[in-house]
Backbone as CSV, one residue per row, in Angstrom:
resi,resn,N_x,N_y,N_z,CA_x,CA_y,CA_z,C_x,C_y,C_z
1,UNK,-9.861,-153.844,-93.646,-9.362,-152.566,-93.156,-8.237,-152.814,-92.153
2,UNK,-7.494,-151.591,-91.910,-6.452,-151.720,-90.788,-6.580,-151.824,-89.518
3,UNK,-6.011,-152.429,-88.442,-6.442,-152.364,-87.182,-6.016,-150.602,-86.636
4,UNK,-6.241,-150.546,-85.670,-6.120,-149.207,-85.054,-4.640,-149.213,-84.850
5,UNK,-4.219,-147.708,-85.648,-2.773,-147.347,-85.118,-2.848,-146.397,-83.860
6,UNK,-1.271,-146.022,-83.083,-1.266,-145.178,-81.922,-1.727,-143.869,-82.732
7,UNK,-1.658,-143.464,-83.476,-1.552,-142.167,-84.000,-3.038,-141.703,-84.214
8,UNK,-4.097,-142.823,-84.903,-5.418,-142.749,-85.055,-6.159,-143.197,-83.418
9,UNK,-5.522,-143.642,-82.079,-6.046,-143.583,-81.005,-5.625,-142.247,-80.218
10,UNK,-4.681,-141.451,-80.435,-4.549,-139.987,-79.924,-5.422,-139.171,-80.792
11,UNK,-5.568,-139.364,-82.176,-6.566,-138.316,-82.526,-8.124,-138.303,-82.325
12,UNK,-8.303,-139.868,-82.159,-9.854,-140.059,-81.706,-9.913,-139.214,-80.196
13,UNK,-8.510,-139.768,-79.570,-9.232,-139.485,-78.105,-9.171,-137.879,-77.901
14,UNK,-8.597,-137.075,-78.799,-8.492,-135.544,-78.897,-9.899,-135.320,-79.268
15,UNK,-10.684,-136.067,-80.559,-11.705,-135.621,-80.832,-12.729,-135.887,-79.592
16,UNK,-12.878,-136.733,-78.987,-13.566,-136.657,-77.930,-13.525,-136.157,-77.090
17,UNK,-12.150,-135.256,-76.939,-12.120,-134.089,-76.042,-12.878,-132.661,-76.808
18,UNK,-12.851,-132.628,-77.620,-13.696,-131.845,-78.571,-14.724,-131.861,-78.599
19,UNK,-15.652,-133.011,-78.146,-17.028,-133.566,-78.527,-17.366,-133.217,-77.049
20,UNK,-17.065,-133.251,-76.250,-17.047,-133.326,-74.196,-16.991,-131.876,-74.736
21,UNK,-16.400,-131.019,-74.826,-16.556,-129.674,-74.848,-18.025,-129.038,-75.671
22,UNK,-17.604,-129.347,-76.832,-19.340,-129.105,-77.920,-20.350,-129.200,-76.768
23,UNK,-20.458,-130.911,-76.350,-21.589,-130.801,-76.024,-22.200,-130.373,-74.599
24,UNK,-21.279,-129.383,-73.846,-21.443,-129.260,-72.375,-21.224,-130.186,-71.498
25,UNK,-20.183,-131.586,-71.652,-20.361,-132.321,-70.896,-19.352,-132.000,-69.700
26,UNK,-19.487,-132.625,-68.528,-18.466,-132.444,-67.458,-16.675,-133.194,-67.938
27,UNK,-15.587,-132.856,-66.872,-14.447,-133.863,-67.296,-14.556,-135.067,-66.860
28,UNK,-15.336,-135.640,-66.193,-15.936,-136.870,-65.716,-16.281,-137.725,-66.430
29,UNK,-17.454,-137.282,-67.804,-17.937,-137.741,-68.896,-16.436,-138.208,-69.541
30,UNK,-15.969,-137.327,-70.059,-14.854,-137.423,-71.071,-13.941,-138.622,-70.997
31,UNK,-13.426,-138.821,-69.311,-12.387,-139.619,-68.718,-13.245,-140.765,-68.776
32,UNK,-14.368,-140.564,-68.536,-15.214,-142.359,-68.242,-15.598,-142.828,-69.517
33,UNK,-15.415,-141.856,-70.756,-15.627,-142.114,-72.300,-14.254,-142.808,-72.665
34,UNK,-13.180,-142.296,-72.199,-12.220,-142.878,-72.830,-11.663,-144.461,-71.812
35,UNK,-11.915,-144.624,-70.549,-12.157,-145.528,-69.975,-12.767,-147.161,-71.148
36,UNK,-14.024,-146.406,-70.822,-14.622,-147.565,-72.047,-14.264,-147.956,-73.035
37,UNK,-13.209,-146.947,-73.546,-12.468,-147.100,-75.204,-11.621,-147.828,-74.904
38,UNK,-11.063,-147.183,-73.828,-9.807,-148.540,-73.809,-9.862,-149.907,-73.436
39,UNK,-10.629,-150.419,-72.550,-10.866,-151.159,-72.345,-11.515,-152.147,-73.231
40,UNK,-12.223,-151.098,-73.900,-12.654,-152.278,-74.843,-11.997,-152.888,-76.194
41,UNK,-11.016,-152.033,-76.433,-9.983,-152.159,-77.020,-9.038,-153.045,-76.685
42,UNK,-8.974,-153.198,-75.290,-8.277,-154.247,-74.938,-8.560,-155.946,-75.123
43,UNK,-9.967,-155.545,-75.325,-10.384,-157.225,-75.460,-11.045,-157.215,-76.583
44,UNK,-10.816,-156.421,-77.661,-11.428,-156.266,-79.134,-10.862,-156.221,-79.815
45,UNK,-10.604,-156.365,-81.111,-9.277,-155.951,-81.770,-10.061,-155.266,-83.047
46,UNK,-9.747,-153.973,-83.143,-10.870,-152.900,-83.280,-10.244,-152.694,-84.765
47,UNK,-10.985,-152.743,-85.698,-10.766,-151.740,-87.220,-10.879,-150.517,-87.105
48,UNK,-10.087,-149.531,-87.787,-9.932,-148.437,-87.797,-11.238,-147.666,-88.108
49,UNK,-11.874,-148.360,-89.364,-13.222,-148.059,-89.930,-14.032,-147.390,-88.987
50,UNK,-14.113,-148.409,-87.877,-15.007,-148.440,-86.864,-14.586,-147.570,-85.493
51,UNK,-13.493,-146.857,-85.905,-13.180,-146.450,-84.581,-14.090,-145.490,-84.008
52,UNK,-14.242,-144.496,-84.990,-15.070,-142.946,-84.562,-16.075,-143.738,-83.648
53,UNK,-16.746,-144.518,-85.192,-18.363,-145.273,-84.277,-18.428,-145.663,-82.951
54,UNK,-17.217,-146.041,-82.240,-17.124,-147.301,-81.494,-16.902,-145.868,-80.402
55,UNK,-16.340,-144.820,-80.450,-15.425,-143.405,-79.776,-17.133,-143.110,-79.310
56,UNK,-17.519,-142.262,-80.212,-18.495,-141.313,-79.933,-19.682,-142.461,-79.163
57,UNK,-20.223,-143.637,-79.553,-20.512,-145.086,-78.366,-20.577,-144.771,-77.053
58,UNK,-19.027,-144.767,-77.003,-18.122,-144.745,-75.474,-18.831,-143.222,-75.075
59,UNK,-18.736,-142.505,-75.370,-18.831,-141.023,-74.874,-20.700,-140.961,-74.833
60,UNK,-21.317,-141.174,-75.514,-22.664,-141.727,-75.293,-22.904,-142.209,-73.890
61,UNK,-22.403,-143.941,-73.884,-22.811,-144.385,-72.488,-22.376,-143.889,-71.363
62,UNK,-21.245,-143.180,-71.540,-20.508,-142.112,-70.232,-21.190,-141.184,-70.302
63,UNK,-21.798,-140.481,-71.070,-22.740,-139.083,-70.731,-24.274,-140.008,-69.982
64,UNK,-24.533,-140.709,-70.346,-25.541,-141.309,-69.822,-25.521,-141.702,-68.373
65,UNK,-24.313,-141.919,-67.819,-24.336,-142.168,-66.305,-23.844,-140.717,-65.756
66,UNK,-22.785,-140.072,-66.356,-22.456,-138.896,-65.435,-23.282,-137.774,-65.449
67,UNK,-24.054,-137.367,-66.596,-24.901,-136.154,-67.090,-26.188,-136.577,-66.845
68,UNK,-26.538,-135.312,-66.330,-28.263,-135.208,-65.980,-29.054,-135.727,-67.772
69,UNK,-30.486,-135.880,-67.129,-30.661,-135.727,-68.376,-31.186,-135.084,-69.253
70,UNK,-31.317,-133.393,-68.921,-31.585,-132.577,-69.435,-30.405,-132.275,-70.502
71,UNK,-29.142,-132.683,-69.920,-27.992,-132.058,-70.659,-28.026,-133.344,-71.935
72,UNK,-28.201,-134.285,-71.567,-28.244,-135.230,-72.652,-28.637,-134.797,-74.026
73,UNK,-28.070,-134.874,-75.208,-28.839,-134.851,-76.560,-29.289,-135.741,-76.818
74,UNK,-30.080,-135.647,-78.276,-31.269,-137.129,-79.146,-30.206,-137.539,-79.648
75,UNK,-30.016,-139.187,-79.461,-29.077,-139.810,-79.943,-29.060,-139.393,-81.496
76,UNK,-30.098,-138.915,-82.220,-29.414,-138.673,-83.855,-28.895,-136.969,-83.893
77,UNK,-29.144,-136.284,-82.463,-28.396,-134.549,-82.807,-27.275,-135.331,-82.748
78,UNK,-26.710,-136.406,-81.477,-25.164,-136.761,-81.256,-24.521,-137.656,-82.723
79,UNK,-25.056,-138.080,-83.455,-25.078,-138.644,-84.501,-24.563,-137.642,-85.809
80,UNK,-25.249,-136.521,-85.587,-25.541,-135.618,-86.564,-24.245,-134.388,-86.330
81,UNK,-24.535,-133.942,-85.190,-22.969,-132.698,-84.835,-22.278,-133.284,-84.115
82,UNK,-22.063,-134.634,-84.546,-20.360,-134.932,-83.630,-19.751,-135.597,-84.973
83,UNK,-20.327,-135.492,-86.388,-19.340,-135.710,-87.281,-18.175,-136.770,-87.133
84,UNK,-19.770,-137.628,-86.516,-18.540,-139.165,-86.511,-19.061,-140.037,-87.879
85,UNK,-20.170,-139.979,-88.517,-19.999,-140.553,-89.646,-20.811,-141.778,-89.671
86,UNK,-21.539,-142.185,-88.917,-22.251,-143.407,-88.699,-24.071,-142.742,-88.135
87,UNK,-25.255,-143.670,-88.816,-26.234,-143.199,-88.299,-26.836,-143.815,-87.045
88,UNK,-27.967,-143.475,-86.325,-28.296,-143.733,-85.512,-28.345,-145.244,-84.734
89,UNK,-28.693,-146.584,-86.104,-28.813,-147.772,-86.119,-27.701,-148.398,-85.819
90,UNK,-26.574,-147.614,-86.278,-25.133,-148.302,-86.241,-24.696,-147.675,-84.657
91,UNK,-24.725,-146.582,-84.166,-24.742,-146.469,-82.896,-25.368,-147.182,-81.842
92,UNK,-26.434,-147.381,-82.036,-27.447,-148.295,-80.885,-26.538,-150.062,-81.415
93,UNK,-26.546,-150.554,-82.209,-26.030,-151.445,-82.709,-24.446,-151.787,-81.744
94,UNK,-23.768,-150.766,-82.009,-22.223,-150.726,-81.610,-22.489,-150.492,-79.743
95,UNK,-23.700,-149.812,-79.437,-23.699,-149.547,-77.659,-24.097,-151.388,-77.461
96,UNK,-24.585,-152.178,-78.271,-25.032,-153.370,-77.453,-23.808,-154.188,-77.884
97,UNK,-22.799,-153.943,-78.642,-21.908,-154.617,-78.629,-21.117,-154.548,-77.408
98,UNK,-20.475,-152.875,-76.788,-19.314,-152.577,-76.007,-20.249,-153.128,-75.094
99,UNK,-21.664,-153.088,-74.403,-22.042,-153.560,-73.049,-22.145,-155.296,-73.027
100,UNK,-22.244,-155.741,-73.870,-21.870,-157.043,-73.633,-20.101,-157.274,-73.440
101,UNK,-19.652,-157.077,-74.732,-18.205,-157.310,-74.475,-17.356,-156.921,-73.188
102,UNK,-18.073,-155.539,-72.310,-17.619,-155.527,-71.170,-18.601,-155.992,-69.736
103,UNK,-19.316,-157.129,-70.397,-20.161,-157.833,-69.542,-21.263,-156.612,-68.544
104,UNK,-21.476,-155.672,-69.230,-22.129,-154.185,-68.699,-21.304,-153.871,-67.374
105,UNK,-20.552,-153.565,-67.334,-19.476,-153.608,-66.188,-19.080,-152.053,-66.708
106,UNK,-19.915,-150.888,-67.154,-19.322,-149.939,-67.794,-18.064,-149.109,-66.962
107,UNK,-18.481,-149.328,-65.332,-17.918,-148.200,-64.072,-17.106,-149.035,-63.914
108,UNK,-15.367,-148.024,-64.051,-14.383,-147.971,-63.503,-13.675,-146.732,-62.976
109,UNK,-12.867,-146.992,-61.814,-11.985,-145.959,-61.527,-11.186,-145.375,-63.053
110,UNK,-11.473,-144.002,-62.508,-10.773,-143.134,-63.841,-9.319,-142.624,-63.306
111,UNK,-8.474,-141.998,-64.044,-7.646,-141.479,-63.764,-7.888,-140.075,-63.240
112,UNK,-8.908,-139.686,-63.626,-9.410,-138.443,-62.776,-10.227,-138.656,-61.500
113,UNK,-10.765,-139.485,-61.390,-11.179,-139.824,-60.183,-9.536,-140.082,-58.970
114,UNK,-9.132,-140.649,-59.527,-7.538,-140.834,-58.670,-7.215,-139.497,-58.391
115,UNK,-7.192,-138.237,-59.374,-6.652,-137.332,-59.729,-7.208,-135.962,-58.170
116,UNK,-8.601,-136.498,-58.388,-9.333,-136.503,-57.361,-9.285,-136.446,-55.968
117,UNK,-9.353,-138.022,-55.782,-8.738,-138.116,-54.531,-7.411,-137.759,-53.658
118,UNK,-6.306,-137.696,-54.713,-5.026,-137.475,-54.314,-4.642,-135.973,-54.349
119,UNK,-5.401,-135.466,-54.806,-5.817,-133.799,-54.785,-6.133,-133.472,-53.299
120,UNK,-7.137,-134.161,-53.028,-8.163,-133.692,-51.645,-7.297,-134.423,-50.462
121,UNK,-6.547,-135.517,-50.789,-5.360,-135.894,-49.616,-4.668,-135.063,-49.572
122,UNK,-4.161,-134.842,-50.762,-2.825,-133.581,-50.552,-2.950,-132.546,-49.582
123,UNK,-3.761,-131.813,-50.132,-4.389,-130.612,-49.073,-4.847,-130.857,-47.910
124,UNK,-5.796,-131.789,-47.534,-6.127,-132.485,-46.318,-4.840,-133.091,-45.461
125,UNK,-3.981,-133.288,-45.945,-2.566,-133.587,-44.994,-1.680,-132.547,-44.620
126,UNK,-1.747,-131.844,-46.227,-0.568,-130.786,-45.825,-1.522,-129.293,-46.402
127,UNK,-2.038,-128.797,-45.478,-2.865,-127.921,-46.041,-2.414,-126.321,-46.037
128,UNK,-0.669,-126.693,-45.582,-0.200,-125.136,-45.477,-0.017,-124.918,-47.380
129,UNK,-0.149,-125.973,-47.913,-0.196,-125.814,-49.442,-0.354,-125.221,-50.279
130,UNK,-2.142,-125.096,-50.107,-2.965,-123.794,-50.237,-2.256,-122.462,-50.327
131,UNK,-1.643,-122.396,-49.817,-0.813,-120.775,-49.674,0.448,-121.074,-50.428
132,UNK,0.284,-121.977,-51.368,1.336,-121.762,-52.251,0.932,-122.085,-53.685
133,UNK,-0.018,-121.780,-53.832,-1.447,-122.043,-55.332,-1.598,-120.116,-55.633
134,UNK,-0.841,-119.948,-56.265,-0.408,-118.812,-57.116,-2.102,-118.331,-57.602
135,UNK,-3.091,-117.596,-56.960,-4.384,-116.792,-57.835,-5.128,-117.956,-58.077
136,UNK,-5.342,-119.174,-57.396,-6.290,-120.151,-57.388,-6.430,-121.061,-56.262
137,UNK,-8.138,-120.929,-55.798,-8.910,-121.974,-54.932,-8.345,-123.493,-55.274
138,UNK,-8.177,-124.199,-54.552,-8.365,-125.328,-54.637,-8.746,-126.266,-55.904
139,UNK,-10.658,-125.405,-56.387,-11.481,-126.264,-56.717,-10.451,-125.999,-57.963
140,UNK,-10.438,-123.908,-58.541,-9.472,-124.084,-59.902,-8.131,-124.944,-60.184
141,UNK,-7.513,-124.957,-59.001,-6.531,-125.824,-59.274,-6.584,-127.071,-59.591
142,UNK,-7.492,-127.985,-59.036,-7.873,-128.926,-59.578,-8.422,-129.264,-61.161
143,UNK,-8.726,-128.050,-61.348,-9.649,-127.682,-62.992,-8.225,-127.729,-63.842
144,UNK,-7.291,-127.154,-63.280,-6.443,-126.980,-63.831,-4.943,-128.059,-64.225
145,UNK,-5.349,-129.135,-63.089,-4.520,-130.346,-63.304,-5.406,-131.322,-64.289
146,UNK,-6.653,-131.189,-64.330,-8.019,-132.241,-65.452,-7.246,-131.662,-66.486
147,UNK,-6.849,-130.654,-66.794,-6.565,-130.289,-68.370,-5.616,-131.123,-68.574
148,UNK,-4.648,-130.761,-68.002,-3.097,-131.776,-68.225,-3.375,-133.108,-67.868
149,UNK,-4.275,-133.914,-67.764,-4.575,-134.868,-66.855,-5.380,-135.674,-68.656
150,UNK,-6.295,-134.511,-68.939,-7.156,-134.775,-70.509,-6.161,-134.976,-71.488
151,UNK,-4.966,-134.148,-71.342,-3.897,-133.868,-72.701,-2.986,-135.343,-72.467
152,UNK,-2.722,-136.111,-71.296,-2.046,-136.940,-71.176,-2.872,-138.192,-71.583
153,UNK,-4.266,-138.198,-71.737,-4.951,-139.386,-71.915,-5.269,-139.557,-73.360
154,UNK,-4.815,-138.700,-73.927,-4.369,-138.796,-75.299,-3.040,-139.090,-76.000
155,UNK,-2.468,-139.617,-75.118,-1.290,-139.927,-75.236,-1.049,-141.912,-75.406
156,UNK,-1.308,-142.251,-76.157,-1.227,-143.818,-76.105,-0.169,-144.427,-75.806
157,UNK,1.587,-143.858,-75.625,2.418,-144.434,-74.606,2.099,-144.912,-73.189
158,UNK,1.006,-143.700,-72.779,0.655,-143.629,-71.657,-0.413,-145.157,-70.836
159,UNK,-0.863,-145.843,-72.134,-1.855,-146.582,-71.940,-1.394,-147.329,-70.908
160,UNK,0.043,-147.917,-70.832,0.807,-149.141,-69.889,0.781,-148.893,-68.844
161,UNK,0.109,-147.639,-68.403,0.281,-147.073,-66.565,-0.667,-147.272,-66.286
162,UNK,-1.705,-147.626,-65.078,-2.766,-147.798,-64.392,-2.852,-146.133,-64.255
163,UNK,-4.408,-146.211,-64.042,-4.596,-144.397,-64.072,-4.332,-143.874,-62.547
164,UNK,-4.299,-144.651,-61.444,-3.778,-143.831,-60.326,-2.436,-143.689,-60.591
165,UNK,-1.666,-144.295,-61.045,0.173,-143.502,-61.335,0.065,-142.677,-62.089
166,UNK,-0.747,-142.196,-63.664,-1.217,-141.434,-64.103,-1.334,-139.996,-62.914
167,UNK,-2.644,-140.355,-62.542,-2.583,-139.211,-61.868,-1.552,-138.936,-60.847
168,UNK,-0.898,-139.884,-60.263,0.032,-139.137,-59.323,1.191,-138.783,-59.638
169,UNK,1.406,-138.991,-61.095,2.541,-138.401,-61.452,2.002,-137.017,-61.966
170,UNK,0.411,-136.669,-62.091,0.479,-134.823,-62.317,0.349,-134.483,-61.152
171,UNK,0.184,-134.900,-60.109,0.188,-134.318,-58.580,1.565,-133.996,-58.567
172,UNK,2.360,-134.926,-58.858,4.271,-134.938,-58.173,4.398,-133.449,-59.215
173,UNK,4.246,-133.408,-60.493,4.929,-133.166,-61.644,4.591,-131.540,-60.870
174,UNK,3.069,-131.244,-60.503,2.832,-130.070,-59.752,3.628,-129.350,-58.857
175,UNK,3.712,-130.507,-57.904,4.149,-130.195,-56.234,5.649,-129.443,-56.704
176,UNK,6.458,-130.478,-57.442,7.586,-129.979,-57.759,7.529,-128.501,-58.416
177,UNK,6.861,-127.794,-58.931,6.772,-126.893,-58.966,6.618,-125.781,-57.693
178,UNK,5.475,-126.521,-56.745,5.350,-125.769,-55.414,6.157,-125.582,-54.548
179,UNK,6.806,-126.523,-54.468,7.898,-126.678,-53.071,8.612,-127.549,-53.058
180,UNK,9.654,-127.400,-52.576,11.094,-127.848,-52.341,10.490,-129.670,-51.450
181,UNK,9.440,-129.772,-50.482,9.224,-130.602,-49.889,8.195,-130.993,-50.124
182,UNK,8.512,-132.082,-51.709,7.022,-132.654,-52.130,7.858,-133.997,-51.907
183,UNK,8.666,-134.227,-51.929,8.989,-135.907,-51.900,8.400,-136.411,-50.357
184,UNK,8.324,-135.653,-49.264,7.244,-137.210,-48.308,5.963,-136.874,-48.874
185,UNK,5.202,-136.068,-49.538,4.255,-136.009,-50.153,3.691,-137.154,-50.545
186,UNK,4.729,-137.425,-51.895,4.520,-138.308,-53.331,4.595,-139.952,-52.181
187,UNK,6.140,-139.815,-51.696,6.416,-141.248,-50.799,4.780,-141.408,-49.963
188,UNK,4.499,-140.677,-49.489,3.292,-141.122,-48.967,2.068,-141.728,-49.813
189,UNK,2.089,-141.174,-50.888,0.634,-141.631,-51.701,1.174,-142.604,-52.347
190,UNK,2.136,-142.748,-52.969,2.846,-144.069,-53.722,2.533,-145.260,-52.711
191,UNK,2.568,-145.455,-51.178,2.510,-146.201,-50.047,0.826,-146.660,-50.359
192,UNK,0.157,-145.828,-50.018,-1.087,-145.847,-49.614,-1.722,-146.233,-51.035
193,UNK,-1.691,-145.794,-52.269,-2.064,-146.785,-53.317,-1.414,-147.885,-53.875
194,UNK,-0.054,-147.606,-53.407,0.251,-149.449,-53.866,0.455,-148.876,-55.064
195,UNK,1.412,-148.196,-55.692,2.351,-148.099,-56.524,3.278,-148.629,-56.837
196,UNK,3.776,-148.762,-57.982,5.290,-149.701,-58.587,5.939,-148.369,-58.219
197,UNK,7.416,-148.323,-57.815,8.283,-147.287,-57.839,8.778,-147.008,-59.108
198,UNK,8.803,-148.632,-60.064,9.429,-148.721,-61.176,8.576,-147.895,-62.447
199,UNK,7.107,-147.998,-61.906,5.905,-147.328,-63.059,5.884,-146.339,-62.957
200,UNK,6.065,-145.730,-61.659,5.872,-144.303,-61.093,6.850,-143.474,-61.860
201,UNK,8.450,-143.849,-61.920,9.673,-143.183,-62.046,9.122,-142.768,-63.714
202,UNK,8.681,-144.261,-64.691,8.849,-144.669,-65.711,7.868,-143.633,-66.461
203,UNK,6.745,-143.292,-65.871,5.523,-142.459,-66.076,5.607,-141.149,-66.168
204,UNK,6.722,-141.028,-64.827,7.002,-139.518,-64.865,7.826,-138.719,-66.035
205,UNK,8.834,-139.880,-66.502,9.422,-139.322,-67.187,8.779,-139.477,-68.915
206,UNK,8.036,-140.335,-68.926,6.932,-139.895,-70.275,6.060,-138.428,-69.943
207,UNK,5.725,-138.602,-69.142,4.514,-137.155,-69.144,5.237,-136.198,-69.157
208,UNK,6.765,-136.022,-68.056,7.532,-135.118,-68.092,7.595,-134.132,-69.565
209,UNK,8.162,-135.441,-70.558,8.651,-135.200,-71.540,7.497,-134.728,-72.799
210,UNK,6.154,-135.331,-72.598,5.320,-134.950,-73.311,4.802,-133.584,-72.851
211,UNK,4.200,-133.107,-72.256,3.795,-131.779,-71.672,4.972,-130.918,-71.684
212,UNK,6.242,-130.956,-71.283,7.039,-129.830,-72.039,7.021,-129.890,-73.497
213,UNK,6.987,-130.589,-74.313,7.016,-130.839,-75.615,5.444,-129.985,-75.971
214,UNK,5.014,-130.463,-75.618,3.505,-129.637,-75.822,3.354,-127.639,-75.049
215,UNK,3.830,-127.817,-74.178,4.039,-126.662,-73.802,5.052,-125.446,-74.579
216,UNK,5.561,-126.341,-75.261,7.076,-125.338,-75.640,6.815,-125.297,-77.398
217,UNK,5.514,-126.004,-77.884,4.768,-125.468,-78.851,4.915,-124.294,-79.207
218,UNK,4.494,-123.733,-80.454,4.290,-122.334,-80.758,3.328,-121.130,-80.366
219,UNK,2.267,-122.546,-80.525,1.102,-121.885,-80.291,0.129,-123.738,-80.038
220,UNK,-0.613,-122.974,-78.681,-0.694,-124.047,-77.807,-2.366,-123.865,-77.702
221,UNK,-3.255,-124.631,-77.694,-4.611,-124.600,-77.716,-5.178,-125.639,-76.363
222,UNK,-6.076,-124.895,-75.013,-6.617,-125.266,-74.097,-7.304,-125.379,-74.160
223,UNK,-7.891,-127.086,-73.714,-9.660,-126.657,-73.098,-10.121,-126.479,-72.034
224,UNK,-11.184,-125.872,-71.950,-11.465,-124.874,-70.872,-12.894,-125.713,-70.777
225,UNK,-13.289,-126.982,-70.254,-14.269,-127.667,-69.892,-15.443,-126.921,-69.588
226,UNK,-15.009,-126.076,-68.436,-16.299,-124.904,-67.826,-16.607,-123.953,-68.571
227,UNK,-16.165,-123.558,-69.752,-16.381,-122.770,-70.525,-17.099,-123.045,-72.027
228,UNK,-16.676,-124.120,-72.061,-16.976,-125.083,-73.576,-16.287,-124.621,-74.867
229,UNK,-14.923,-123.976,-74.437,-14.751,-123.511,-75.563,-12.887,-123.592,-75.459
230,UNK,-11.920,-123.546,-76.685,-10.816,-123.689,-76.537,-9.882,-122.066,-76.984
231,UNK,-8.879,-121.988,-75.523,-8.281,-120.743,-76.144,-6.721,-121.534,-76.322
232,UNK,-6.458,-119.932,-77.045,-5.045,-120.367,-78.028,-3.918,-119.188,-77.330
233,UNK,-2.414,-120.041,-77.404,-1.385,-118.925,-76.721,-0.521,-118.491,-77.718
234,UNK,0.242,-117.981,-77.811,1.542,-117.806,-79.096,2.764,-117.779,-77.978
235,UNK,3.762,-117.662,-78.727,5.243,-117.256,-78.609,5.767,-117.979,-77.562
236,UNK,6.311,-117.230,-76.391,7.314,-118.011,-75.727,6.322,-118.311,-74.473
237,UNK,4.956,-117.965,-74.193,4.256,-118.421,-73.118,4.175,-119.794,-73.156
238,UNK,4.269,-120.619,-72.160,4.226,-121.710,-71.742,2.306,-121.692,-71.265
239,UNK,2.216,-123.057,-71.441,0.720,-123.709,-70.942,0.210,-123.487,-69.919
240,UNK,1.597,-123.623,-69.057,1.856,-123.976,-67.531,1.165,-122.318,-67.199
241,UNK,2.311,-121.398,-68.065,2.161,-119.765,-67.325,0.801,-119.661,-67.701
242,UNK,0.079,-119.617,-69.051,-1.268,-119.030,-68.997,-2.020,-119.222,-67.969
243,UNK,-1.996,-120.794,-67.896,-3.425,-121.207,-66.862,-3.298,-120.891,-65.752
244,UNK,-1.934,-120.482,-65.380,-1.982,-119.741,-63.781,-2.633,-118.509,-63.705
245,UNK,-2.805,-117.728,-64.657,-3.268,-116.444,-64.989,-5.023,-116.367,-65.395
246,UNK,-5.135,-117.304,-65.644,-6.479,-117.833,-66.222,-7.189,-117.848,-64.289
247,UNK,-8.563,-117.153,-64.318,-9.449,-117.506,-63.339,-10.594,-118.110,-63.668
248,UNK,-10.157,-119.048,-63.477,-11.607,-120.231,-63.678,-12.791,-120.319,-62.397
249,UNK,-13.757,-120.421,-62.743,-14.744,-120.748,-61.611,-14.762,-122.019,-61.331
């Protein structure tokens, strides 16, 4: 079989944004599912065959540390309605492969965890901010950068960035929207995590370019994590305009 193309690693990692929604999971789950994918990808050299198997795996052992375990399903419902195609044996099989191969080392910093922190600095430094978040708390706004934050981690250009430049290029990509005086902002967090200037610039202008491209779609489909369910826009609305309009809890 073929090894994994970019094109079959954006659609897996879409479907697992699909599967994080189905099954009630948090954006935590999702980001620490695709964490594991990549990584293990990095030191695997993965058949395509095997990808779903190896996807829905990853999203398994990440629901297992972030999700209670009431929310948890029977490994054969997750088998069965996530229409990945492999039975129960080959799942348990493929989880003792990825925890060896990543020496059970499953926990890493996510890009949402960065996304996170540099959220709660932002505001915590410059907190006249707040009063410039157009019909959303804090917490929604934050809900509302995970989306664009989910849509970019499906993006396999994106893989070459460490996930804190990741995220601080949707903080910048934001601010610039907010105010005229986000550059000591960004200069400050670029400092304090130990950023490349060269990754940072290089990052911005991929995501830049992908999220308008996605935004300027016809018709544009969100997920709405807290909701479990995906809505759809038409015509000349932008991504950007709905979700400002959107009140999320």
């Amino acid at each position: 079989d073929t090894d994994v193309s970019p094109s079959q690693y954006d659609e897996t990692v879409l479907w697992l944004g699909r599967l994080n929604i189905q099954f009630h999971f948090n954006p935590e789950t999702f980001a620490a599912a695709v964490s594991i994918l990549n990584r293990l990808l990095a030191v695997v050299k993965a058949q395509s065959k095997y990808l779903r198997c190896i996807a829905i795996t990853c999203l398994i052992l990440a629901a297992k540390t972030n999700e209670e375990d009431e929310v948890l399903p029977r490994l054969r419902e997750f088998a069965v309605h996530s229409g990945c195609k492999c039975s129960t044996a080959e799942i348990l099989r493929m989880e003792r492969i990825i925890v060896e191969k990543l020496h059970w080392e499953l926990y890493t910093a996510t890009p949402l965890d960065f996304l996170n922190i540099f959220h709660a600095m932002v505001l915590s430094s410059w907190p006249h901010l707040q009063d410039l978040l157009p019909q959303m708390n804090p917490s929604r706004h934050v809900a509302f950068l995970t989306r664009q934050l989910q849509h970019c981690m499906a993006f396999h250009q994106l893989l070459q960035f460490r996930g804190s430049t990741l995220a601080l290029v949707i903080m910048t990509l934001e601010l610039e929207k907010l105010t005229l005086d986000w550059f000591p902002v960004i200069t400050d967090l670029l400092k304090k995590a130990q950023i490349k200037s060269a990754d940072f610039i290089r990052c911005k202008e991929l995501v830049d370019e992908y999220l308008t491209a996605f935004e300027q779609a016809n018709t544009v489909y969100i997920f709405l994590p807290n909701h479990q369910r995906i809505l759809g826009l038409h015509g000349g609305e932008t991504a950007y305009e709905f979700s400002r309009k959107q009140h999320f809890p």
